[in-house]
TIBA-258757 format. One record per residue (C-alpha): z, x, y. Coordinates in pm, 1 decimal. Each point is the difference from the previous one (the first is absolute). Layout:
BEGIN
NODE          z          x          y
NODE          Z          X          Y
...
REM end
This chain:
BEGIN
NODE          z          x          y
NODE    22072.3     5237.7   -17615.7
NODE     -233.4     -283.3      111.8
NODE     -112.0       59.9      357.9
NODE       37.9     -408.7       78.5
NODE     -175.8       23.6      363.3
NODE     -379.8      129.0     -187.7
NODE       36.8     -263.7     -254.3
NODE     -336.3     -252.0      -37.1
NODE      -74.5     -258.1     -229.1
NODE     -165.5      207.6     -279.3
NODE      267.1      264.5       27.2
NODE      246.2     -273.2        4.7
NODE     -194.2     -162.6     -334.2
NODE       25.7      350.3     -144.7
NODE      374.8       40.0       45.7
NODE       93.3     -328.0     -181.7
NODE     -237.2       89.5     -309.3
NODE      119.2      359.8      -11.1
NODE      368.7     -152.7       17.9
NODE      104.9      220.8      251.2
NODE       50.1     -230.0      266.5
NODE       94.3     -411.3       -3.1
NODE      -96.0     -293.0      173.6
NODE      384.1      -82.1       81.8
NODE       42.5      396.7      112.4
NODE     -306.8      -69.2      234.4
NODE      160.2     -323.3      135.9
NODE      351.3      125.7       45.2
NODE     -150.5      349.8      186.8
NODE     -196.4     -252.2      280.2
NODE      275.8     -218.3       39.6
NODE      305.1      304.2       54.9
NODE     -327.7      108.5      262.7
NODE      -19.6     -305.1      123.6
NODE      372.7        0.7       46.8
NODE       28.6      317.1      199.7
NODE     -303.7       -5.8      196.9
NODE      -53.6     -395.1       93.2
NODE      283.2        4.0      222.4
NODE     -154.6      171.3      255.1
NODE     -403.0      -59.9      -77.8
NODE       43.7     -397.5      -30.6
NODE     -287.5       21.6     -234.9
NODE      154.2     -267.7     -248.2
NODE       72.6     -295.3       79.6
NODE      150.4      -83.7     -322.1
NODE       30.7      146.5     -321.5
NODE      -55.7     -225.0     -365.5
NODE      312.3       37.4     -254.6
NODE     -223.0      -97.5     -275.1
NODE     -229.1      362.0       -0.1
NODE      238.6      142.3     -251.5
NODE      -16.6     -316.6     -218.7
NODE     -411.8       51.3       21.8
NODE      -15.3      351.5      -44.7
NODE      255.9       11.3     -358.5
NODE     -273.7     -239.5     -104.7
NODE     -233.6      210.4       79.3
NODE      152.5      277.7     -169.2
NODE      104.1     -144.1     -332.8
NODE     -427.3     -107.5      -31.2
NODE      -58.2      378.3       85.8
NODE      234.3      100.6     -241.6
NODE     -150.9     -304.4     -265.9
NODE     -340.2      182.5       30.3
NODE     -164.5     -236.8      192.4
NODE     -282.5      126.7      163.8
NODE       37.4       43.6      371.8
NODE     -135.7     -261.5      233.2
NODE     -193.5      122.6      358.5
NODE      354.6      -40.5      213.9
NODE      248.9       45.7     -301.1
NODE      357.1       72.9      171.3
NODE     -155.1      153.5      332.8
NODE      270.9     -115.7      320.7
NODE     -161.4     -199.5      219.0
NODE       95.8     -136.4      428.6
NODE     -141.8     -306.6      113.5
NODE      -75.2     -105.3      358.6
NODE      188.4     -303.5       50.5
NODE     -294.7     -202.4       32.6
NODE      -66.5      -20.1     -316.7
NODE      150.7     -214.1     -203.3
NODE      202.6       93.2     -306.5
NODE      128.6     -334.6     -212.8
NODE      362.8      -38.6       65.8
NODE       15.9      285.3      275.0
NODE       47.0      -69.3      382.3
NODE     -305.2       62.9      152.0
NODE       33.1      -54.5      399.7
NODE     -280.3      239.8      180.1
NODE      269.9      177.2      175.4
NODE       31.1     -326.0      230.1
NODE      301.5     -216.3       59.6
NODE     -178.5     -308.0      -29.1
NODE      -32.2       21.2     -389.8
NODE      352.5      172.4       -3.9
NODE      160.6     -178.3     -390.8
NODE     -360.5      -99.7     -131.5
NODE      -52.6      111.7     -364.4
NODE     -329.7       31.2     -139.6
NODE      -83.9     -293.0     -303.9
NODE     -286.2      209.7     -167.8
NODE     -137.0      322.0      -16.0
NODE     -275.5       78.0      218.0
NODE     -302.0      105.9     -202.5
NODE       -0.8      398.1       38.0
NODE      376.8      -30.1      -87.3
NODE     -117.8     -186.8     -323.0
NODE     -249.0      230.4     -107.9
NODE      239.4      297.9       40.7
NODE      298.0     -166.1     -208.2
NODE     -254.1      -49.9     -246.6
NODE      -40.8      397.4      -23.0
NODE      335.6      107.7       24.2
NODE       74.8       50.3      369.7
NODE      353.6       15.8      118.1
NODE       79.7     -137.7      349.1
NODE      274.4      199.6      145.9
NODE       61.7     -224.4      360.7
NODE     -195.6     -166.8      292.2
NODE      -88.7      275.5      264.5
NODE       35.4      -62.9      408.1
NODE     -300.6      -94.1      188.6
NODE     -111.0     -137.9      344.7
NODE       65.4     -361.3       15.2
NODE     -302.4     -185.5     -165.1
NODE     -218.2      343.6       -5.7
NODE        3.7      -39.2      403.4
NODE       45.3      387.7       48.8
NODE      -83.8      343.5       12.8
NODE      321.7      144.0      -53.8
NODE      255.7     -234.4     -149.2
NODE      198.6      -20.3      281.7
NODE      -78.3     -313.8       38.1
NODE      214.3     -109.1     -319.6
NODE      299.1     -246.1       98.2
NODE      228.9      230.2     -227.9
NODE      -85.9      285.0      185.9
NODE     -221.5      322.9       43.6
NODE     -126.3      181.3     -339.8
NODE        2.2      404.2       60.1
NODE     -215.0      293.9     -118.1
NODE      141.2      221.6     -235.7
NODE     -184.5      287.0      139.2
NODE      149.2      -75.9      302.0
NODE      264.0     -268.2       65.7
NODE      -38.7       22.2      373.9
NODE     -362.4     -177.2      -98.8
NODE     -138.9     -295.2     -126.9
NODE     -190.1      -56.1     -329.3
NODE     -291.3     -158.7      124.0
NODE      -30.1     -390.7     -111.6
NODE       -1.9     -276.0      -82.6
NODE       66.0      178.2     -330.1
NODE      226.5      235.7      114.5
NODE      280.5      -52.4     -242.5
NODE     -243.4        1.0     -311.4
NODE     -140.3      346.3      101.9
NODE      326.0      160.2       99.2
NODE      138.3      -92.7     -294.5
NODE     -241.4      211.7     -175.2
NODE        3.8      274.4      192.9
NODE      392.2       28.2       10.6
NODE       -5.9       -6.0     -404.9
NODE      180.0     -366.9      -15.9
NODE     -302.8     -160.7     -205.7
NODE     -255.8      192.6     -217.4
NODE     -283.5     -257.4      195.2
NODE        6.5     -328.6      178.5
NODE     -242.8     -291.8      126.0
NODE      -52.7      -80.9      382.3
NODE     -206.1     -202.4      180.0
NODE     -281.3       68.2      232.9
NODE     -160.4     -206.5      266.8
NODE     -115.4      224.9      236.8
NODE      129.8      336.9     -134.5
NODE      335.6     -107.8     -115.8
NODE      -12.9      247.8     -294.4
NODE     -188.4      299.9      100.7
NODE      113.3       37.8      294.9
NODE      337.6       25.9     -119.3
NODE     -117.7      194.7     -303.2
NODE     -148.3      209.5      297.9
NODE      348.5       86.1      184.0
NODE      253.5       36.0     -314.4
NODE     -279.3      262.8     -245.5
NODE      -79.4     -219.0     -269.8
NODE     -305.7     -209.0     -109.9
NODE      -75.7     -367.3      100.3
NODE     -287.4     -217.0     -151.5
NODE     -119.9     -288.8      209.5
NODE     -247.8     -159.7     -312.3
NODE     -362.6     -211.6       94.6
NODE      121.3     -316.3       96.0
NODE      -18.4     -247.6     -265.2
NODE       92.8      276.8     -245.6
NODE      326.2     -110.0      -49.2
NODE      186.4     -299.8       17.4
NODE      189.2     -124.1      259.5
NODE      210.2     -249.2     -143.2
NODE      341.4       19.7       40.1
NODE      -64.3      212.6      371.7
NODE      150.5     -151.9      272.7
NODE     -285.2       -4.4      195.8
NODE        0.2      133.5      318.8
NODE     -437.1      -12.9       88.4
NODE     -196.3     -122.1     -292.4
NODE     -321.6       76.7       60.1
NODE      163.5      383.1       18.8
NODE      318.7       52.4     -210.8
NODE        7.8      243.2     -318.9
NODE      244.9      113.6     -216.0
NODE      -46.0      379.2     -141.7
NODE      212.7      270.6     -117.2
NODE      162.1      294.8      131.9
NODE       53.3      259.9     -242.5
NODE       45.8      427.9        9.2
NODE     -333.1       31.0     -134.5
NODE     -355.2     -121.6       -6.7
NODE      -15.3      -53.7     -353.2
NODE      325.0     -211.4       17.6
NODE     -149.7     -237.2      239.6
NODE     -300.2      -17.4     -264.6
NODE      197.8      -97.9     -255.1
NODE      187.5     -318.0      201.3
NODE     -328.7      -88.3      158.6
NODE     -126.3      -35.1     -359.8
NODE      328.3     -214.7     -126.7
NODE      -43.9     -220.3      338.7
NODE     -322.4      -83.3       67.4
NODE     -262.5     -241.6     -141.1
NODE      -55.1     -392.5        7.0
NODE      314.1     -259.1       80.6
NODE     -109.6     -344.7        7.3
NODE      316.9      -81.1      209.4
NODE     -170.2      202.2      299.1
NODE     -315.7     -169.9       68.5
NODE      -98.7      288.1      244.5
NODE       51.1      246.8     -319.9
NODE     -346.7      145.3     -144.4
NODE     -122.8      -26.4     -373.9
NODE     -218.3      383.5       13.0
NODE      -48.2      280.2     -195.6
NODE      137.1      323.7      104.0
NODE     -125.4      312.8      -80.9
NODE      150.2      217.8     -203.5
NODE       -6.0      455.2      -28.1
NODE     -193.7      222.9      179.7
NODE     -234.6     -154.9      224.6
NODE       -4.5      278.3      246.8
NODE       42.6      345.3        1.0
NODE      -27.6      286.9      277.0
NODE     -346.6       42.0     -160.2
NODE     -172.0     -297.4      152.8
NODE      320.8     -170.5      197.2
NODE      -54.7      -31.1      376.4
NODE      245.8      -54.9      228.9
NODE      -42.8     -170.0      362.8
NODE      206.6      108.7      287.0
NODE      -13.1     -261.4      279.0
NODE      -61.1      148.3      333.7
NODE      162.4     -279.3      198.3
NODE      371.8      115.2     -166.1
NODE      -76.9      337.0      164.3
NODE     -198.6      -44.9      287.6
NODE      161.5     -278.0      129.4
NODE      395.7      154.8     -109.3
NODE       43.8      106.4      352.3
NODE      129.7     -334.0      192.4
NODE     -253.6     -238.4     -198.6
NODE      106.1      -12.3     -353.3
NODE      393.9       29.4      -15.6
NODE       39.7      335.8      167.3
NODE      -53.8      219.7     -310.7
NODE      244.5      265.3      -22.4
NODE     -147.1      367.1      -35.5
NODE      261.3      140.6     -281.8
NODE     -116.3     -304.4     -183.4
NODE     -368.8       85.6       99.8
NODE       -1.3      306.1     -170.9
NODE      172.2     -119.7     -297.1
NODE     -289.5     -237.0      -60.0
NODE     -231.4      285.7       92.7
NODE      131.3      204.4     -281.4
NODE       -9.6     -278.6     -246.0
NODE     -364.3      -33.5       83.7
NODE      -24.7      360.1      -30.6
NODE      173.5       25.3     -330.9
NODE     -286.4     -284.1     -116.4
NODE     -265.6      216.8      129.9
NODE      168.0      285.2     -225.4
NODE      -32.9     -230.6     -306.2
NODE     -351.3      -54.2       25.7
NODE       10.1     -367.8      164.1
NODE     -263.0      -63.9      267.7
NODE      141.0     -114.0      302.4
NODE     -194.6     -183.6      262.4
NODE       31.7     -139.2      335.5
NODE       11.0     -409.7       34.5
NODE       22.2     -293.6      244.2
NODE      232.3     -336.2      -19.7
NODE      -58.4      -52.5      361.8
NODE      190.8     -340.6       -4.7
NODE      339.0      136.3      -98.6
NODE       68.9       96.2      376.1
NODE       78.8     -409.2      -48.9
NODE      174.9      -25.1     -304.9
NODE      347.4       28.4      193.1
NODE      -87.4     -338.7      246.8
NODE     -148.4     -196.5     -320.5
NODE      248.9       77.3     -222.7
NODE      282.6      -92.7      291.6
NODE     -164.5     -379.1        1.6
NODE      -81.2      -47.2     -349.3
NODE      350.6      147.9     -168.5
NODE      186.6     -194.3      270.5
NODE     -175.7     -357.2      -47.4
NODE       23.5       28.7     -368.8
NODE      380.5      142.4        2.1
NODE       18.3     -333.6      233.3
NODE     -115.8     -223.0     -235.9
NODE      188.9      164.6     -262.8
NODE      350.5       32.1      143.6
NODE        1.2     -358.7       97.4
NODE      164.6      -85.4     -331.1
NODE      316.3      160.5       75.1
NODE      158.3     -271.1      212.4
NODE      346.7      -67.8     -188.3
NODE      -80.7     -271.0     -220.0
NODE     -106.0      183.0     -330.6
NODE       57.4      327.6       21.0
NODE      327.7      250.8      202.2
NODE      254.0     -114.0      205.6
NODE      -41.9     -303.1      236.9
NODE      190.8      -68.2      347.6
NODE      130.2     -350.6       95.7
NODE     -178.3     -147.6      304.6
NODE      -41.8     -381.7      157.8
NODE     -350.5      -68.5     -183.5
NODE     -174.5      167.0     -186.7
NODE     -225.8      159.1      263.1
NODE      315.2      173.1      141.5
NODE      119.6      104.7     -396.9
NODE     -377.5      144.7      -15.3
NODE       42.8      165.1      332.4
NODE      344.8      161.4      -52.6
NODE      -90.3       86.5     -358.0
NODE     -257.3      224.6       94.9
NODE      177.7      129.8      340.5
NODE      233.7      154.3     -237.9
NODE     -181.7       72.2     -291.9
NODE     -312.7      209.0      125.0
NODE       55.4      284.3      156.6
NODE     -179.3      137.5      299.0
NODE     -345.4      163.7     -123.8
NODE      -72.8     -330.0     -279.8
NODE       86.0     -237.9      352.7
NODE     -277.7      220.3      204.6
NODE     -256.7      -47.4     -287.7
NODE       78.0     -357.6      -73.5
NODE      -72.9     -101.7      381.6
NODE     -322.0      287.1       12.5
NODE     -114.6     -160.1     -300.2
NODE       61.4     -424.8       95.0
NODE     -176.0       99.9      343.3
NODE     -292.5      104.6     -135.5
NODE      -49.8     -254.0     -262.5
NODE       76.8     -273.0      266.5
NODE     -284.1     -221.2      208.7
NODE     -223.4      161.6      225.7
NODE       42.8      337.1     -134.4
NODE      -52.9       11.4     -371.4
NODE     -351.8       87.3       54.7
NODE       31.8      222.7      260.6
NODE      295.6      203.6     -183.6
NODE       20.7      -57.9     -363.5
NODE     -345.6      -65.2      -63.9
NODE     -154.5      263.6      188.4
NODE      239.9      240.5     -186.2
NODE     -135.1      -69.6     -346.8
NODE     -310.8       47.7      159.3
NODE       91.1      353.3       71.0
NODE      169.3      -29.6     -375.7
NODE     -336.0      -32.9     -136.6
NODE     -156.1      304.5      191.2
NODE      251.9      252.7      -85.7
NODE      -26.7     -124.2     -352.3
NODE     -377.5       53.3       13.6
NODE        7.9      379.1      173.0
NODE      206.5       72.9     -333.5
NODE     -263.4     -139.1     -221.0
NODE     -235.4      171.8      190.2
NODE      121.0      329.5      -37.0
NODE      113.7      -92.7     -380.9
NODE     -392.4       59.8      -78.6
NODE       94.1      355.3      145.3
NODE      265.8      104.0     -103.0
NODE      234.7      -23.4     -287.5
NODE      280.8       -8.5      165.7
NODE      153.3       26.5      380.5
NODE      293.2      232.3      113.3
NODE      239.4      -66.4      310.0
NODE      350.0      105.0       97.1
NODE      230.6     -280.3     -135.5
NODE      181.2       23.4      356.7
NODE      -62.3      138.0      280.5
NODE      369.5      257.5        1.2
NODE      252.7       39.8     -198.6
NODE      307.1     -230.7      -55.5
NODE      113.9      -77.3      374.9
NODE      402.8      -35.0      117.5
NODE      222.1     -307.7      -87.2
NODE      -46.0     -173.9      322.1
NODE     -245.7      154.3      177.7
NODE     -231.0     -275.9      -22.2
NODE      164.6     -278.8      -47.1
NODE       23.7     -163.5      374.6
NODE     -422.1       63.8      -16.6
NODE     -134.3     -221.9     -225.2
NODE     -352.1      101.1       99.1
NODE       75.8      361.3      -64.1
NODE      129.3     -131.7     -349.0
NODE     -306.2     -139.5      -63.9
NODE     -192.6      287.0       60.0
NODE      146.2      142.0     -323.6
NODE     -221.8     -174.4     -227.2
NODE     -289.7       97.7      171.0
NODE     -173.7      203.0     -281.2
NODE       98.5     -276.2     -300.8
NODE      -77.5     -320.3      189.6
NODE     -347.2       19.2      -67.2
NODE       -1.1       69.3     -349.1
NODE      234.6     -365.4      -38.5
NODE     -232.6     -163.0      224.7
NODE     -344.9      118.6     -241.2
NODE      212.9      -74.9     -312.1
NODE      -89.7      334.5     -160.0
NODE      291.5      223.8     -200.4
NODE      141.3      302.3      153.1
NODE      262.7      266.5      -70.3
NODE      204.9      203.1      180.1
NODE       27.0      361.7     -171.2
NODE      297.8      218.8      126.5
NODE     -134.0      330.4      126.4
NODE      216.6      240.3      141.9
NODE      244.5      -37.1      314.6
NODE       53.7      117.3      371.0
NODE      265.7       89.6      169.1
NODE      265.4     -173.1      230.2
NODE      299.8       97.5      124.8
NODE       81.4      244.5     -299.9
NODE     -121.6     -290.5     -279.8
NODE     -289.5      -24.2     -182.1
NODE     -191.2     -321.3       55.4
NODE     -242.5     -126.9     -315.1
NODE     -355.3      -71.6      116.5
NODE     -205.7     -260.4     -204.0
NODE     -424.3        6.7      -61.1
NODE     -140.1     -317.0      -11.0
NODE     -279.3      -63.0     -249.4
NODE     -206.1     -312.0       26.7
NODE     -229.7      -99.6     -303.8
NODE     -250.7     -306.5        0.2
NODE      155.2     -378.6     -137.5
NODE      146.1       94.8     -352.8
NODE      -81.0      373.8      -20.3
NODE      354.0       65.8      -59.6
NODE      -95.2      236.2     -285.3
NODE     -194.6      241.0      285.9
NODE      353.3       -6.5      196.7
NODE      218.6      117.8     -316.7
NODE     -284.8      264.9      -79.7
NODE      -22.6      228.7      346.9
NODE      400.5     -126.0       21.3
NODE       38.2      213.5     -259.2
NODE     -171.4      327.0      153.9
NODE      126.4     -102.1      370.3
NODE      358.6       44.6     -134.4
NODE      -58.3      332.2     -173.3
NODE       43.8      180.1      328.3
NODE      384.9      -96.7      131.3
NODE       48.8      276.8      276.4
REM end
């Protein structure tokens, strides 16, 4: 009997070649999931009729011989920002309600071209704008751990499908934390890659200076192995990096040293998001299980992340600004009937946005306007270029850096939703790492307790600019210990 909820992509691989299990079987066992559980997570937002037609191709070139491609037959959820040719893709907002996607977006490309299946779009928080995804216009996405609680966003749907067993992995997005945070709250793992490292095309863009897609997966070496289908050079995103990346063991717990910032402990207490002390020790231990596998760990500063939160909250919201000012009714979504076309404009977007993409879209036009685009937005990047530079500096160090991915564990549906400020307090330990462009991963390492449930608490690892390989490596180890 296959035990479905601890498949991952080389058992999966395994299955097809041994002939004990199929690429339709897989298929049809995630969509009778989906069918039963969805109802009440709202983790879909749709699901694609033509996985079954993929996946008996699939299986008659498995059962032709043909040798196995990276993704062949694995069951993928999108975030429905990411465009999939032929597909709706809205970004959980009403004003691109009916729009279907003309292409693929590049990381979709690449991953048809080694077999992936795409099972559905996943719920998010409307353009990425979220911590949570209650902030979706088709509703709130729940934790399966604990449907009382959210699943972190703006990814939520993409990680909760994983973690509920209704996709074998899934690609997010994430801006300011938008996949390890969530990866953080539901127990699996989420990759935010360098930026640059893989192509944005085909992302509706939300800040682009910021935005990355990355996997979420059940295991380290599953986000490896889409990280390695995904990445590399797209001429169609100019912002997208031609580099080498290195490959095997680069570090080991013989020479690797890892930096612990003091400001994400000393300052947890009212300065830095409030960290919570069940979390606290869970990090503790991780460091403590490092210690026990011979890695060095050492004390470090990034004294300008106590900023990261007020920079990031002027740059994301004048670029998200600039961005979102496409959606007005006349190309793309629904459009409302007005006197002139100011008014059709006006009503368009009364209707369309929802609250938390309005808030940004003024937040971000103010600061971008006359008078105070030097004293806001420019000052900001300022600040941009300092925490970027503590990271370097401590990158001569260190070989990597280890944080809590959030400050507590997944918080109640509602509970924070009339305090935006509160909200965005939640990304206070993955903001930076957007802001410096470096990769991190969140690592699922044991839970605490609430109200009877187990909660899932997520490590952060931080690596310099396209060190993934040093991420994947103490991954690995990190998730050895699962208590």
């Amino acid at each position: 009997m296959i035990d479905f909820s601890n498949l991952t992509i080389k058992k999966t691989k395994e299955l097809y070649q041994s002939g004990e299990l199929s690429a339709r079987e897989l298929v049809s066992h995630y969509q009778d999931e989906i069918k039963k559980k969805n109802p009440e997570l709202n983790i879909y937002r749709e699901t694609f009729d033509n996985a079954f037609e993929d996946a008996e191709k699939i299986d008659l070139k498995i059962k032709h011989g043909d040798t196995p491609r990276a993704l062949e037959g694995i069951p993928f959820a999108i975030k429905d920002n990411i465009l999939i040719k032929g597909k709706p893709a809205g970004a959980s907002s009403k004003i691109l309600e009916g729009y279907t996607a003309s292409y693929d977006s590049t990381v979709i490309k690449k991953m048809r071209e080694e077999g992936a299946i795409f099972l559905g779009r996943t719920n998010m928080d409307e353009f990425a704008m979220g911590s949570s995804t209650e902030n979706s216009a088709y509703g709130v996405t729940k934790n399966p751990h604990d449907t009382t609680r959210v699943p972190g966003g703006s990814s939520g749907g993409s990680a909760a499908a994983v973690a509920a067993d209704l996709a074998l992995a899934s690609l997010g997005s994430d801006t300011g934390g938008s996949i390890r945070q969530p990866a953080a709250f539901c127990g699996v793992v989420g990759l935010k890659p360098t930026y640059g490292s893989v192509s944005r095309s085909g992302l509706i863009a939300m800040a682009s200076s910021l935005d990355q897609i990355g996997p979420l997966t059940p295991t380290v070496e599953d986000a490896e192995i889409i990280f390695d289908v995904i990445k590399g050079k797209d001429e169609l995103d100019s912002t997208n990096l031609e580099t080498e990346f290195p490959s095997g063991n680069s570090v080991s717990s013989a020479v690797c040293t890892i930096g612990v910032p003091k400001e994400y402990f000393s300052l947890s207490e009212g300065g830095m998001g409030g960290l919570d002390s069940d979390t606290a020790k869970k990090i503790m231990e991780a460091i403590d299980f490092l210690k026990s596998k011979n890695f060095e760990i050492k004390e470090v500063s990034l004294p300008s992340v106590k900023y990261a939160l007020s920079a990031y909250y002027i740059i994301m919201p004048a670029e998200a600004s600039s961005n979102l000012a496409r959606f007005d009714g006349m190309r793309y979504g629904p459009r409302e009937d007005g006197k002139n076309l100011f008014e059709v404009y006006t009503k368009t977007r009364e209707n369309g946005f929802g609250l938390e993409p309005r808030r940004r879209i003024i937040l971000g036009a103010y600061v971008l306007s006359a008078g105070y685009y030097d004293a806001y937005y420019g000052r900001a990047q300022k600040v941009r270029q300092l925490i970027r530079g503590d990271f370097e500096n401590e990158f001569n160090n260190v070989d990597l850096i280890l944080t809590p991915t959030t400050p507590h564990p997944a918080f109640k549906i509602g509970e924070k939703a009339n305090d935006p400020l509160s909200m965005y307090l939640e990304d206070v330990y993955t903001v930076p790492v957007n802001l410096a462009g470096v990769p991190a991963i969140s690592v699922p390492f044991g839970s605490v307790s609430r109200e009877g449930k187990n909660l899932p608490v997520g490590v952060q690892l931080i690596a310099p600019w396209f060190k993934e390989n040093r991420l994947f490596e103490v991954g690995k180890i990190l998730e050895g210990l699962k208590s």
